[in-house]
DRENGU-687798 format. One line per field, with one value per residue (C-alpha): residue number from 1; residue in three letters; chain; x, y, z. Coordinates in nm, 3 decimals, padded with zeros to 5 digits. Layout:
mifi = [NUM	...]
torvex = [ALA	...]
romar = [A	...]
xx = [X	...]
yy = [Y	...]
zz = [Z	...]
//
This chain:
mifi = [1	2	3	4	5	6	7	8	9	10	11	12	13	14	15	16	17	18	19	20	21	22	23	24	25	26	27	28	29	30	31	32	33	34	35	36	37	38	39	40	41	42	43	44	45	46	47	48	49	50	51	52	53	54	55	56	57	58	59	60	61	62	63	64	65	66	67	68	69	70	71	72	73	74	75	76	77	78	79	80	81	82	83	84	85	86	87	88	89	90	91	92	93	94	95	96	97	98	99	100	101	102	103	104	105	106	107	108	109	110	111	112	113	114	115	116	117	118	119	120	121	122	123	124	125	126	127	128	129	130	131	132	133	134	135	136	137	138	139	140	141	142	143	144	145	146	147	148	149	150	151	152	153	154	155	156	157	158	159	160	161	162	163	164	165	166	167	168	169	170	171	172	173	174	175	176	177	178	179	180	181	182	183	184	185	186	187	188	189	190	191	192	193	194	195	196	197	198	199	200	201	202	203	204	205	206	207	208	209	210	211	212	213	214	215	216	217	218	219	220	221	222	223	224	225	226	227	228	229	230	231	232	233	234	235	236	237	238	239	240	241	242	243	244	245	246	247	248	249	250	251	252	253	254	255	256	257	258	259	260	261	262	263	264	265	266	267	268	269	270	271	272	273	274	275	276	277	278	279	280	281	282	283	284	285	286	287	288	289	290	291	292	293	294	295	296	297	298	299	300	301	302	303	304	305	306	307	308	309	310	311	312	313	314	315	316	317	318	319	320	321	322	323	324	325	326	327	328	329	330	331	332	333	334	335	336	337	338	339	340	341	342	343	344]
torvex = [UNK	UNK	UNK	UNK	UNK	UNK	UNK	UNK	UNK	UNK	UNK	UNK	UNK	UNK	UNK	UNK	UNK	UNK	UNK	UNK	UNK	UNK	UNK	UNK	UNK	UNK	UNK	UNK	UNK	UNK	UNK	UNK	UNK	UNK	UNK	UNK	UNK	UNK	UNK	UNK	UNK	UNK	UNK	UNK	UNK	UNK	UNK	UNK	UNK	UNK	UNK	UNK	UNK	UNK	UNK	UNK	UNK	UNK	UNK	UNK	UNK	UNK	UNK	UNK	UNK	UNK	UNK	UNK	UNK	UNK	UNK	UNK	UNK	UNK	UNK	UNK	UNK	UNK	UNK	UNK	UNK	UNK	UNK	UNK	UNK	UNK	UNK	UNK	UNK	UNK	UNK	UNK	UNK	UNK	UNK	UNK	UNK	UNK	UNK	UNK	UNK	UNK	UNK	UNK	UNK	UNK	UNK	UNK	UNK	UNK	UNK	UNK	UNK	UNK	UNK	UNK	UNK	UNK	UNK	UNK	UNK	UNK	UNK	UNK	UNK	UNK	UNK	UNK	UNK	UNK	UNK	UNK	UNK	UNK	UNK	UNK	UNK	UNK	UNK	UNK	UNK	UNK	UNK	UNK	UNK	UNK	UNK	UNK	UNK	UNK	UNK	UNK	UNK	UNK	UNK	UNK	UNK	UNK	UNK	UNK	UNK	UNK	UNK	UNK	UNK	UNK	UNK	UNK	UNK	UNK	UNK	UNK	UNK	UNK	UNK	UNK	UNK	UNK	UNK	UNK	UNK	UNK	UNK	UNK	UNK	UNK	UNK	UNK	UNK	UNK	UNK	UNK	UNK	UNK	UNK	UNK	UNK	UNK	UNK	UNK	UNK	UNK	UNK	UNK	UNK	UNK	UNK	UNK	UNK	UNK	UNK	UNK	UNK	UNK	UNK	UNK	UNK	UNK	UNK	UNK	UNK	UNK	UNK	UNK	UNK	UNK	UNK	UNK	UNK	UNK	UNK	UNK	UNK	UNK	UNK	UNK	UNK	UNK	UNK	UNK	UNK	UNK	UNK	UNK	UNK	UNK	UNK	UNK	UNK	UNK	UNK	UNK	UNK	UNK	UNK	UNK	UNK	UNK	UNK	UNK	UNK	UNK	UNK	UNK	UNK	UNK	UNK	UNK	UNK	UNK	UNK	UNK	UNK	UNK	UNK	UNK	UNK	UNK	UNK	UNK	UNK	UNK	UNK	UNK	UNK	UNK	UNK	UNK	UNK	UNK	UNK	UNK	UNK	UNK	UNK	UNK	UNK	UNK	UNK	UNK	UNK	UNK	UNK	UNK	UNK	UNK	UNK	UNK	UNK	UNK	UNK	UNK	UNK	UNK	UNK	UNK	UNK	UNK	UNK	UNK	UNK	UNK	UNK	UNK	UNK	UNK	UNK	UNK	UNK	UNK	UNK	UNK	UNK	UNK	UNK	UNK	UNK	UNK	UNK	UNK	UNK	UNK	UNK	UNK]
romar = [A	A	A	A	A	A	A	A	A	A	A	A	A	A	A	A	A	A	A	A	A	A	A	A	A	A	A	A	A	A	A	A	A	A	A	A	A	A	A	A	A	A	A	A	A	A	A	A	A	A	A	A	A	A	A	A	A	A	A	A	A	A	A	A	A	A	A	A	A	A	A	A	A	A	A	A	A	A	A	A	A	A	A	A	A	A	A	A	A	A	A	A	A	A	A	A	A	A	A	A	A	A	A	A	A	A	A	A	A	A	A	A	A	A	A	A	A	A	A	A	A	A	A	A	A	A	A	A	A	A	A	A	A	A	A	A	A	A	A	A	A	A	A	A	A	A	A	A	A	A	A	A	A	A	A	A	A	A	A	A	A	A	A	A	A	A	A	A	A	A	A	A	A	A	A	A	A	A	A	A	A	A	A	A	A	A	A	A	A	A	A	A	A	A	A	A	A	A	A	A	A	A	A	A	A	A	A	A	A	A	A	A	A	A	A	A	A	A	A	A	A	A	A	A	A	A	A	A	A	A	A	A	A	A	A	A	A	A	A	A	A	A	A	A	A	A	A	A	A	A	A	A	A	A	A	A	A	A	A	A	A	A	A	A	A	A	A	A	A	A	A	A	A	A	A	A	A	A	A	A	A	A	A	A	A	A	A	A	A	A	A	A	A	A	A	A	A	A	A	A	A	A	A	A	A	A	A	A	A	A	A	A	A	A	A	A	A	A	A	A	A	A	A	A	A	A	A	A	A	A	A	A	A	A	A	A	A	A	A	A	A	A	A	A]
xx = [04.870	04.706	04.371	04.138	03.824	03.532	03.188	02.886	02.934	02.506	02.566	02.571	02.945	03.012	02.877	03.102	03.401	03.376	03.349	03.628	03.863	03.771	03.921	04.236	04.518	04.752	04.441	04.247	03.879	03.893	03.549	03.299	03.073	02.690	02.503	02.138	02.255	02.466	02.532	02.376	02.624	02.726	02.509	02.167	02.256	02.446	02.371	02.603	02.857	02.643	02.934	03.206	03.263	03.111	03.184	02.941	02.818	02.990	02.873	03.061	03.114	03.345	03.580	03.944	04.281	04.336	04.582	04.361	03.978	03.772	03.455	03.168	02.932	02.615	02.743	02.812	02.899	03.246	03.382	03.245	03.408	03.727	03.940	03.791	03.864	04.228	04.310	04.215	04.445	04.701	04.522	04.241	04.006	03.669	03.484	03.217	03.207	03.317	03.704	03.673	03.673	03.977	03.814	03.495	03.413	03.405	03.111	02.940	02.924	02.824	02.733	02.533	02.701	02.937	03.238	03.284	03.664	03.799	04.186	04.167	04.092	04.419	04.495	04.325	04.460	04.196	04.093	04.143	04.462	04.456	04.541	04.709	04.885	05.226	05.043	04.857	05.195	05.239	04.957	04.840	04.460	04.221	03.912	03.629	03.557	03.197	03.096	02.972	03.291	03.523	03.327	03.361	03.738	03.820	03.648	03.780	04.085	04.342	04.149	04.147	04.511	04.631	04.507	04.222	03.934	03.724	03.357	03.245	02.858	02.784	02.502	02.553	02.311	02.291	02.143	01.958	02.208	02.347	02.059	02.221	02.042	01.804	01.468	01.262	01.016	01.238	01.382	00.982	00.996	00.692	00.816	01.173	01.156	01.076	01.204	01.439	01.460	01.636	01.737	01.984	02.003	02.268	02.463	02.514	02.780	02.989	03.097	03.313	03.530	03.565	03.692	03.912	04.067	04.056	04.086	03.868	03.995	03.748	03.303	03.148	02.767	02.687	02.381	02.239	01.962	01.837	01.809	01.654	01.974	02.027	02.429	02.606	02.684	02.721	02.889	02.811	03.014	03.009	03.334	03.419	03.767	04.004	04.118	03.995	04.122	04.135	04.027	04.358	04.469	04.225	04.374	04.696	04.578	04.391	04.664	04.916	04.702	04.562	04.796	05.000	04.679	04.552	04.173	04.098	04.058	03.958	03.670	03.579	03.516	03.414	03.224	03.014	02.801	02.983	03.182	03.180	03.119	02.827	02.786	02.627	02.947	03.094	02.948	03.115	03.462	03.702	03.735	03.653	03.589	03.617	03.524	03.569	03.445	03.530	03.265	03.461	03.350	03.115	03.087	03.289	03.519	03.286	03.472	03.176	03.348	03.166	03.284	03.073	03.174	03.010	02.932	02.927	03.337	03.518	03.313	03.355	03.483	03.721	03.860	03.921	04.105	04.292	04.367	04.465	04.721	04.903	04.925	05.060	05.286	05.106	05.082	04.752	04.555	04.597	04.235	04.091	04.121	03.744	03.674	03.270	03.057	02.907	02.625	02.469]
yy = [03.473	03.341	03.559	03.373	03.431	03.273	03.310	03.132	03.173	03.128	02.754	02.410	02.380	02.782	02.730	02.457	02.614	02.940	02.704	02.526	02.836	02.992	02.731	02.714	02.910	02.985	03.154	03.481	03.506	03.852	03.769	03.554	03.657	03.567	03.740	03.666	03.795	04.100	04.327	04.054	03.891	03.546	03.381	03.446	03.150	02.982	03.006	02.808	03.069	03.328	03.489	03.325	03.564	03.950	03.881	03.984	03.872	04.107	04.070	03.886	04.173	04.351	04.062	04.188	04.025	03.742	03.476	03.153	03.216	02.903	02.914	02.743	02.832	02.598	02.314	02.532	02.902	02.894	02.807	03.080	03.364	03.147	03.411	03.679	03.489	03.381	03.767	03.816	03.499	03.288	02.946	02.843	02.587	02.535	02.277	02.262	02.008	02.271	02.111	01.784	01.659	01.614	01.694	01.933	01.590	01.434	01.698	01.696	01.337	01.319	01.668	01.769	02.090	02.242	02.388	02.729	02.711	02.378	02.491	02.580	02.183	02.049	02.350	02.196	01.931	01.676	01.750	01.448	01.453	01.057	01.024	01.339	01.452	01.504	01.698	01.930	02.059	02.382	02.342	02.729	02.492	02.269	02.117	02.016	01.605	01.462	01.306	00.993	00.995	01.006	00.774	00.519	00.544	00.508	00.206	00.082	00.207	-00.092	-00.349	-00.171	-00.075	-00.385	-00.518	-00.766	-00.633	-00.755	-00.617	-00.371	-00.307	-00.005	00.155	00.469	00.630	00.973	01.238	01.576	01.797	01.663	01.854	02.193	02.496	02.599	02.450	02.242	02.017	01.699	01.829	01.930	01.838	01.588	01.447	01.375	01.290	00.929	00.880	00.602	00.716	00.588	00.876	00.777	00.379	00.458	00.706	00.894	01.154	01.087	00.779	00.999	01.113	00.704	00.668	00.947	00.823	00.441	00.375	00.150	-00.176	-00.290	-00.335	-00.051	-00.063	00.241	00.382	00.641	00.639	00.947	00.823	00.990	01.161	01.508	01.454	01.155	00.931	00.554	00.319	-00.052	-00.245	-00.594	-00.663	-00.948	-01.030	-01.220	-01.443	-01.535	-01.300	-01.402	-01.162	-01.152	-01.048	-00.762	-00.596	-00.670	-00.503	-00.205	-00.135	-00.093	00.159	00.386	00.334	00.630	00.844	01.126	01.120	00.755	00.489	00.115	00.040	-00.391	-00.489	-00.809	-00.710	-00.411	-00.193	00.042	-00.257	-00.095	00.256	00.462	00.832	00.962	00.980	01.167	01.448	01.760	01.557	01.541	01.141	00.914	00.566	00.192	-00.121	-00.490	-00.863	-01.150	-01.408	-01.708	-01.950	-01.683	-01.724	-01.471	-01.451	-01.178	-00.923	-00.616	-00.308	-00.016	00.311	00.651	01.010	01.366	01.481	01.831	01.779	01.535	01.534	01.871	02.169	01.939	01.802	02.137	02.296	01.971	02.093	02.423	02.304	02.110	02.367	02.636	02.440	02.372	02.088	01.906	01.805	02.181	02.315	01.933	01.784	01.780	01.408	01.448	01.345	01.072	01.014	01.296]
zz = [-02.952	-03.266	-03.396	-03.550	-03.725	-03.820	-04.073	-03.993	-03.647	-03.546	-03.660	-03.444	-03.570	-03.560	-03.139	-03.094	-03.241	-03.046	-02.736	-02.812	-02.949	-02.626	-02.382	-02.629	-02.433	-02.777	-02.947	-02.956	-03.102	-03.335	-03.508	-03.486	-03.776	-03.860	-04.117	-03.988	-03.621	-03.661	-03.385	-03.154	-02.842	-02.933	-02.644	-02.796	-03.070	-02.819	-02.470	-02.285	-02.366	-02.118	-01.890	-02.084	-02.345	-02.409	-02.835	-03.056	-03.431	-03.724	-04.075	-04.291	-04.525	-04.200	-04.199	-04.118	-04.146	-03.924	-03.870	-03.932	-04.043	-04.004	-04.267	-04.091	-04.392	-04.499	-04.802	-05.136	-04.980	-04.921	-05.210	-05.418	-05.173	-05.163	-05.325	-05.063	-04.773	-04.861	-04.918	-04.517	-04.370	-04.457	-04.294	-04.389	-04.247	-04.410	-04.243	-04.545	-04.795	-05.029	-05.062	-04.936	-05.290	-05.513	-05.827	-05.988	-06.196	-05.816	-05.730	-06.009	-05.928	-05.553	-05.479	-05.815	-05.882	-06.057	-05.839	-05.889	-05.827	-05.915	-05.943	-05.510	-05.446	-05.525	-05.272	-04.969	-04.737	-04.606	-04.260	-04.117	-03.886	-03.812	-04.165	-04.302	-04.044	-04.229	-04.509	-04.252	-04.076	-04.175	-04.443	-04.562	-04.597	-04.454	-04.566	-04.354	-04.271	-04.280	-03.985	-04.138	-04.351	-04.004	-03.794	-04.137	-04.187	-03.826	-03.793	-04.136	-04.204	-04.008	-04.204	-04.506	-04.533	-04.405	-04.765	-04.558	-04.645	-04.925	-04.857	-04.600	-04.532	-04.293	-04.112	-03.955	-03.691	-03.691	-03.421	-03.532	-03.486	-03.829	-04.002	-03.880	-03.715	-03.930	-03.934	-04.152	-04.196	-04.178	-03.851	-03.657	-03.348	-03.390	-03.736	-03.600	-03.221	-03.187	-03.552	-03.668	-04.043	-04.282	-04.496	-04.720	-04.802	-05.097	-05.283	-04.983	-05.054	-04.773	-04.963	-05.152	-04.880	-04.763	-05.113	-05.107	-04.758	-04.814	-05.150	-05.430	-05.353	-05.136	-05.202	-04.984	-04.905	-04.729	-04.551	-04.320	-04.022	-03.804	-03.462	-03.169	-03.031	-03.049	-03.120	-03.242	-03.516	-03.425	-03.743	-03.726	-03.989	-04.100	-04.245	-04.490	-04.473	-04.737	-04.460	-04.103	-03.838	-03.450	-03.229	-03.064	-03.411	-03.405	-03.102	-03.283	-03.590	-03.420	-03.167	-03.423	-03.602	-03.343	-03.016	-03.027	-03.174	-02.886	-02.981	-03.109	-02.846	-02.863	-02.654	-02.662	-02.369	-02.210	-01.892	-01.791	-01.950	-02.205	-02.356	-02.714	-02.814	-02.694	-02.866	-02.557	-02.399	-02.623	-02.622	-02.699	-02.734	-02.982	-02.916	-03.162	-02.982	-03.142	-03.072	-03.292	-03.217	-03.456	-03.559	-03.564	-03.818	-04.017	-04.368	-04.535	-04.205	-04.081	-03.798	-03.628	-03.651	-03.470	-03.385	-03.214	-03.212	-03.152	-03.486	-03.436	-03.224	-03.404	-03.649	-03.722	-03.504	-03.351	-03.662	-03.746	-03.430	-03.457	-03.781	-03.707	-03.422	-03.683	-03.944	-03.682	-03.518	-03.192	-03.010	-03.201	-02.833	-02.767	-02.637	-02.716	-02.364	-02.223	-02.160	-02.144	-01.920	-01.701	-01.659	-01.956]
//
């Protein structure tokens, strides 16, 4: 039986993780630990674990030896206890930004500040199993993905490793939970409920990671929207192609790429209701679902890419148990299998 660990524990993605490390049959929670809720059970942050598990918050500070410690901590906190934290387990999975990033030059760049322990990054695997799986068996660490970041390079990634695309231009939609737990102004119920805000229209950091996982050779135009969903982050991309690709040649294409992958699945329907991907039914999976339609005849042989996932699973948490499967050995779908729900 695997023990695992975690900090931040209070957090949307600390909540998820728990629920999903408590369904996994290979795995053992020994901490869960929160620093603002000490001493308190882990259902008063996150209720729908009432009756499923008696754990309670630890500080941080009581942290013991584990086998795999996942650090859910806010954007910038990780990385300056790194050397703490790898002295209490072997794995590693920090699902902050805080080693995403191949470089310090890279977050001085996109993240403004400078990283207090530039020689761990070249350390860290990227998180993102669909992509580095080979690197992540029996990898000693993990970084975290950005949601935006995933739900990009899913939908991009058979175009732009097949060498076809030239120019990429995507909106991605974006539910609350992105925010995080705490409140703030941004996030009041009032100012955010009906809201479809535009929040970042360029230079959002998440462009970083599509570089990282894509490459330069391509024009990217990248933006953000909050939406009013609670989880979710919905990519619509219009992609300019070097050549004109049938739709047939799509399927082709995207077949080839994600076929044999356990938590990516093409969704392009003709018929019905759902015929491309809809973030509501995602919720609280690790799927990661993606549709296509060619525009015959468009200038710049224009193909729609869109793809939808649950920010806070596979955008997140799940990335990251995905990610700790593959660097113990398990099977990778291990404690991944809910299929959500219908209707939500």
């Amino acid at each position: 039986m695997i023990r695992a660990s975690l900090t931040g524990g209070s957090g949307y993605v600390g909540g998820e993780l728990l629920r999903l490390l408590l369904g996994h049959p290979g795995v053992e929670i020994a901490q869960a630990a929160s620093a603002s809720r000490t001493g308190k059970f882990v259902h008063t942050a996150h209720p729908n674990l009432r009756g499923v598990t008696d754990l309670k918050f630890t500080h941080p500070e009581t942290l013991e030896p584990c086998d795999v410690l996942f650090l859910c901590e806010p954007h910038g906190k990780a990385a300056g206890r790194i050397e703490t934290f790898a002295s209490l387990a072997k794995k590693i999975v920090d699902l902050s930004a805080d080693f995403r990033l191949e470089s310090a030059a890279a977050y001085e760049k996109w993240y403004g500040w400078t990283h207090p322990a530039p020689e761990w990054l070249p350390r860290f695997t990227y998180g993102l199993p669909e992509f580095f799986r080979e690197e992540l068996k029996g990898a000693d660490y993990a970084s975290g993905v950005g949601c935006n970041a995933t739900v990009t390079n899913l939908a991009l990634a058979p175009l732009a490793r097949s060498g076809l695309l030239e120019r990429a231009v995507v909106e991605v939609k974006v539910g609350s939970s992105e925010a995080g737990a705490r409140p703030t102004e941004a996030s009041h119920h009032p100012e955010r409920a009906q809201a479809v805000r535009p929040f970042k229209l360029t230079g959002h950091r998440h462009q970083a990671e599509v570089r990282r996982v894509l490459g330069e050779d391509f024009e990217l135009h990248f933006s953000v929207t909050s939406v009013p969903l609670v989880r979710g982050a919905a990519a619509t991309a219009h992609c300019f192609l070097k050549e004109p690709l049938a739709e047939k040649d799509l399927w082709k294409l995207y077949r080839s790429a994600y076929g044999p992958e356990p938590f990516v699945r093409l969704v392009a329907q003709k018929t019905g209701i759902h015929r491309f991907p809809e973030p509501a039914l995602l919720a609280g999976t690790n799927f990661c679902d993606v549709g296509f339609a060619a525009d015959p005849g468009s200038p710049g042989n224009r193909v729609i890419v869109t793809a939808a996932l649950d920010n806070l699973v596979k955008g997140a948490a799940g990335s990251a148990l995905q990610c700790m499967n593959l660097m113990i050995g398990l099977d990778e779908g291990e404690g991944l299998s809910f299929p959500g729900l219908h209707p939500l």
